[in-house]
C-alpha positions as a Markdown table, in Angstrom:
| # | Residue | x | y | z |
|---|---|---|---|---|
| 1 | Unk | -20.8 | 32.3 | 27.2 |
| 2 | Unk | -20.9 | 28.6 | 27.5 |
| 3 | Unk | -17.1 | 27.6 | 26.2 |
| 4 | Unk | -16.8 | 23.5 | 25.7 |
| 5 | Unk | -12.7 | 22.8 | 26.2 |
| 6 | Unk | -11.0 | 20.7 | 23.5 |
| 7 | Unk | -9.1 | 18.6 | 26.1 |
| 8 | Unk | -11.4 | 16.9 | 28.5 |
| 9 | Unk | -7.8 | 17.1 | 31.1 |
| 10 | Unk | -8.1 | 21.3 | 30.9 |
| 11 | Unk | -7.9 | 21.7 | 34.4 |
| 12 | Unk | -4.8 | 19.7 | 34.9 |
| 13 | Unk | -3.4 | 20.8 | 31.7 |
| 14 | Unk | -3.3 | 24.5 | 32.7 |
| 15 | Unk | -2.3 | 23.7 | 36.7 |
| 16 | Unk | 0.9 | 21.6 | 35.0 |
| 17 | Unk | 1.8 | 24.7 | 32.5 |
| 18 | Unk | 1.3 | 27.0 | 35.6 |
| 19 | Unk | 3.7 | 25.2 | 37.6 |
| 20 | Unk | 6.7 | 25.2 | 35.1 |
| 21 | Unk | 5.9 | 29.5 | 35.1 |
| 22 | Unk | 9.0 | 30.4 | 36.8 |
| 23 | Unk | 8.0 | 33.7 | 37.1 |
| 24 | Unk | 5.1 | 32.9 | 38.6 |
| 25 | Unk | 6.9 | 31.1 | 41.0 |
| 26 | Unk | 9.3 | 33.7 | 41.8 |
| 27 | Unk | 6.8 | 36.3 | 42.3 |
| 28 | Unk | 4.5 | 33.9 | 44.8 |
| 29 | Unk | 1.8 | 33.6 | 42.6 |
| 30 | Unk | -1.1 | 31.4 | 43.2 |
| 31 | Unk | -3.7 | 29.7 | 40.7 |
| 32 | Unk | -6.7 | 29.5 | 42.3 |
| 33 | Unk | -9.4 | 28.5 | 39.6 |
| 34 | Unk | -9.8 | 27.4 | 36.2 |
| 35 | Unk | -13.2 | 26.6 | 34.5 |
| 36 | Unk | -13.6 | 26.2 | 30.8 |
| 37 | Unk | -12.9 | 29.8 | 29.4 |
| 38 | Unk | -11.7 | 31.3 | 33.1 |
| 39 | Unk | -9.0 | 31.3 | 35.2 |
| 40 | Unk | -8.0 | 32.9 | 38.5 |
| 41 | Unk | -4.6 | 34.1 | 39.9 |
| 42 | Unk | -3.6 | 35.8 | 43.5 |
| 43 | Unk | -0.8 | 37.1 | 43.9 |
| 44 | Unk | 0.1 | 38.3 | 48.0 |
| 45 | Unk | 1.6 | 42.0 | 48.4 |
| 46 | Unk | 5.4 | 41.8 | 49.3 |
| 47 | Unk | 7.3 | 45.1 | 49.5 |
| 48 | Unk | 9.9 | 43.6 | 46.3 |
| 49 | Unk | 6.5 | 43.7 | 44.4 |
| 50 | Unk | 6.1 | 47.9 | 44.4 |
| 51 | Unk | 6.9 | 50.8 | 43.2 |
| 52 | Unk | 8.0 | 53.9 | 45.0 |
| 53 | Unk | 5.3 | 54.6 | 46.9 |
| 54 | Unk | 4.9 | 51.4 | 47.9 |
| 55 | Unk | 1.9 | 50.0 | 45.4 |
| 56 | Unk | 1.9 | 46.4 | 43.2 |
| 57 | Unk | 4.3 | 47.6 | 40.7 |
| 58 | Unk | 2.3 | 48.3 | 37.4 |
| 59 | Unk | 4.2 | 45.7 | 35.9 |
| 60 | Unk | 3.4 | 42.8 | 38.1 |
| 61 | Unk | -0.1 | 43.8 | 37.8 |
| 62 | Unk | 0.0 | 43.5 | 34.0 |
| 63 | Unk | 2.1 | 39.6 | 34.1 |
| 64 | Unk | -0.8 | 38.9 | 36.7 |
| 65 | Unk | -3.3 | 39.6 | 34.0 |
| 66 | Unk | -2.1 | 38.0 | 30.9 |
| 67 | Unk | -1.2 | 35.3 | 32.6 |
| 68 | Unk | -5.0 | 34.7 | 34.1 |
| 69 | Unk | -5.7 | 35.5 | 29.9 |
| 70 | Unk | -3.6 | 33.1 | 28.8 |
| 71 | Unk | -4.8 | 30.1 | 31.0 |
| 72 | Unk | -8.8 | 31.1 | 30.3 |
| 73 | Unk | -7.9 | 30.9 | 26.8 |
| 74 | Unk | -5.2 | 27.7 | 27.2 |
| 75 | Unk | -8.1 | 26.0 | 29.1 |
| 76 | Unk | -9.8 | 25.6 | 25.6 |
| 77 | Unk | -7.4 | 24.3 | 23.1 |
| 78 | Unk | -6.9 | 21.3 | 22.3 |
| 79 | Unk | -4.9 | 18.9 | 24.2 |
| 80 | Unk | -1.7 | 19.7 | 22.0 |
| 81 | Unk | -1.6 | 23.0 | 21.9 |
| 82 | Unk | 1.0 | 25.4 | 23.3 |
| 83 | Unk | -0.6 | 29.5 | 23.9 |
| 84 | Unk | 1.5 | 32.5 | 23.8 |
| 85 | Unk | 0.3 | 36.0 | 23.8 |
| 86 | Unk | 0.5 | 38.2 | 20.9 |
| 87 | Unk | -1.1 | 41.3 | 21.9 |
| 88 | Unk | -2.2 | 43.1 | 25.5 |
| 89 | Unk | -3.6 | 46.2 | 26.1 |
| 90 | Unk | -3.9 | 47.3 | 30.0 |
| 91 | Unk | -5.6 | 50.0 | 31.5 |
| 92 | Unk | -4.2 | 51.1 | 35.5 |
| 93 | Unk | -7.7 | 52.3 | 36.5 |
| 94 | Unk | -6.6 | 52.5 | 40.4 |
| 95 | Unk | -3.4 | 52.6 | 42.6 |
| 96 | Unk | -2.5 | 48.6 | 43.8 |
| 97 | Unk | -2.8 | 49.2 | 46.9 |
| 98 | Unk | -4.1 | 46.4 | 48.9 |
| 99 | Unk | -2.8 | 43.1 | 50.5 |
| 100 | Unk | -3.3 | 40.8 | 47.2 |
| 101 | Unk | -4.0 | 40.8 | 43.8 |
| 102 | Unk | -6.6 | 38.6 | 42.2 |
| 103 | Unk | -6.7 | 38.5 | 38.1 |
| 104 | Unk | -9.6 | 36.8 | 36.7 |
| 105 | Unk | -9.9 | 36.3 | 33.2 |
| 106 | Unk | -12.9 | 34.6 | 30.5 |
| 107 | Unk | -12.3 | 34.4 | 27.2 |
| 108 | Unk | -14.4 | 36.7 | 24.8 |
| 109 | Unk | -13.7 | 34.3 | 21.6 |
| 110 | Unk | -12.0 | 31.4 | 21.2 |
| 111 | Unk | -11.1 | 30.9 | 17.7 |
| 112 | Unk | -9.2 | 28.7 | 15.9 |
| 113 | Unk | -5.7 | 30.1 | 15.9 |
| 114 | Unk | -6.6 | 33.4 | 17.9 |
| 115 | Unk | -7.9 | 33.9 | 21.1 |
| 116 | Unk | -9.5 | 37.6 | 23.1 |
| 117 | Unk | -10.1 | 37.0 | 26.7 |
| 118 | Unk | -10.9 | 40.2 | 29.0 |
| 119 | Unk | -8.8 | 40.0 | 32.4 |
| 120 | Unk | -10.0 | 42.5 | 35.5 |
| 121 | Unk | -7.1 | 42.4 | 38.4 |
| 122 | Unk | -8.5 | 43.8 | 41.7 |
| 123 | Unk | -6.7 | 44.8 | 44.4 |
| 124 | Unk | -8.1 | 43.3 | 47.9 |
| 125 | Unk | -7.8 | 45.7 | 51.1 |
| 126 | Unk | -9.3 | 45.1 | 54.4 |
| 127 | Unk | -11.8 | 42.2 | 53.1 |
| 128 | Unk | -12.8 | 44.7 | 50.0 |
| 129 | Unk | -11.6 | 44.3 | 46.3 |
| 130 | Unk | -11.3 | 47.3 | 43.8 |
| 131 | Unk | -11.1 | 47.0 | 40.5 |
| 132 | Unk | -7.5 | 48.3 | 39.6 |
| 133 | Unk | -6.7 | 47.2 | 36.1 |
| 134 | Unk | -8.4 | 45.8 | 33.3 |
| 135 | Unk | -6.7 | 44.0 | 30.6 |
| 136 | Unk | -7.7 | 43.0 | 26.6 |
| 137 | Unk | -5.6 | 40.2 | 25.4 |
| 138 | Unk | -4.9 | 38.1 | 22.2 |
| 139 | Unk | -3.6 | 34.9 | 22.5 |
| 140 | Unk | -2.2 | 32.2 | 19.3 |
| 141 | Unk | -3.0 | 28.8 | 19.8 |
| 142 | Unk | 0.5 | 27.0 | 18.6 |
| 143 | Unk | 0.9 | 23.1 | 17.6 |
| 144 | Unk | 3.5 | 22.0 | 20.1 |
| 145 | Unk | 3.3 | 20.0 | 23.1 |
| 146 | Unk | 6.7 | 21.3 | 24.2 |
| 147 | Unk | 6.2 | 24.5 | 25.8 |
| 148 | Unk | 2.4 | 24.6 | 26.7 |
């Protein structure tokens, strides 16, 4: 679909609410695209990332993809709005094994006050992704300028 943002600054607007993600930060997470109703996130394999045997941790994977939801969907509200997630459901569909993570993420529908964007996180080894988790998540668009 063809999504028209509310806020003609989108792009900056999600870059600036990425950079205050202290999580993000901690966890050396990159953005790497945003387009009206998409956004991109890599994340680079470091061993405080996995699990036991030595994977992404299934958690990480998860933060990577609502957060790639939650900027898709951000990147079309209006220029006062704040997003938080409301609902996520996450499917592992292969071990993280790899040397980075990428999450991309469209929204499915934008509404009003509620948002659905899908978010696919691959797993990049040796030059090849595979699909490794896929993600459905709900997003509320909130009125405050505060906490975007």
């Amino acid at each position: 679909m063809d999504f028209i943002p509310r806020d003609p600054n989108y792009k900056q607007k999600v870059s600036d609410s990425f950079q205050r993600q202290k999580f993000m930060e901690f966890i050396g997470a990159e953005l790497l695209d945003v387009g009206p109703g998409y956004c991109e996130i890599q994340l680079p394999y470091q061993e405080t990332l996995s699990q036991q045997h030595g994977f992404f941790h299934a958690g990480v994977i998860g933060s990577l993809a609502d957060n790639a939801a939650g900027y898709a969907g951000f990147s079309l509200m209006k220029t006062d709005a704040s997003v938080l997630t409301v609902e996520f459901k996450l499917n592992l569909l292969a071990p993280g094994k790899g040397e980075f993570l990428i999450a991309k993420a469209h929204v499915l529908k934008s509404g009003k006050t509620l948002t659905v964007c899908r978010s696919d996180v691959y797993v990049v080894n040796q030059g090849k992704e595979k699909l490794c988790a896929a993600a459905q998540v709900t997003l509320i668009q909130l009125a405050n300028t505060q906490d975007n």
